[in-house]
N, C-alpha and C positions, 0 to 999 in steps of 0.2 A: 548536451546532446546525448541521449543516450540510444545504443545499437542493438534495441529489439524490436521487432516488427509492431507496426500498429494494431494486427486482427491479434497478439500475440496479448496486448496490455487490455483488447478491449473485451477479451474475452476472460481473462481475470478478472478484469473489474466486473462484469456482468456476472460471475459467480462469485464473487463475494457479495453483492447488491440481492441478490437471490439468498443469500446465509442472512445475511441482513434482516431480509423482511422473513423468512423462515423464523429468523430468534423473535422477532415481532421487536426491534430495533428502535426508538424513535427517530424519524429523519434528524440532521445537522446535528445527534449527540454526540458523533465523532471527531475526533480532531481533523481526521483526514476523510477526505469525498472517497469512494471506490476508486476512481481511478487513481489518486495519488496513492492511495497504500496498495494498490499492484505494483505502483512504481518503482515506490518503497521498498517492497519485498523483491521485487527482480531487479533494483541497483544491487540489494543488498545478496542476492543468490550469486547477481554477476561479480561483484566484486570479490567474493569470498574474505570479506574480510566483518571484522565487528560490526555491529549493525550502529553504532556510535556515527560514522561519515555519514550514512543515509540518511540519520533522523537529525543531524543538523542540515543537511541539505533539503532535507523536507520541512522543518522547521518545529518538530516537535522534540519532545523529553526520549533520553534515552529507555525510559520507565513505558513511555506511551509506545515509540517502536518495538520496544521488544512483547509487549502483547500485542 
């Protein structure tokens, strides 16, 4: 359960999706869809702590969350 609003996650995700196709990105070459890595980045802003818990929670490499 996490305690940030939903226009809050959707609208991160839609500007990263938007950086995405600006880099000319290929679709599904990321580990993570846009919305997981807004998720990503705001457990890990909420938690203040290593970004280590978020990216097992999300299920990638510490190497992949922290870019």
């Amino acid at each position: 359960m996490f305690d940030v609003p939903r226009p809050g996650v959707t609208y991160l995700a839609r500007l990263l999706a938007a950086h995405r196709r600006a880099l000319g990105t290929p679709r599904r070459s990321r580990a993570l869809t846009p919305v997981r890595q807004a998720l990503l980045v705001l457990c890990w802003f909420r938690g203040g702590s290593l970004v280590t818990a978020p990216a097992r929670d999300h299920a990638v490499s510490r190497a992949t969350a922290y870019r």
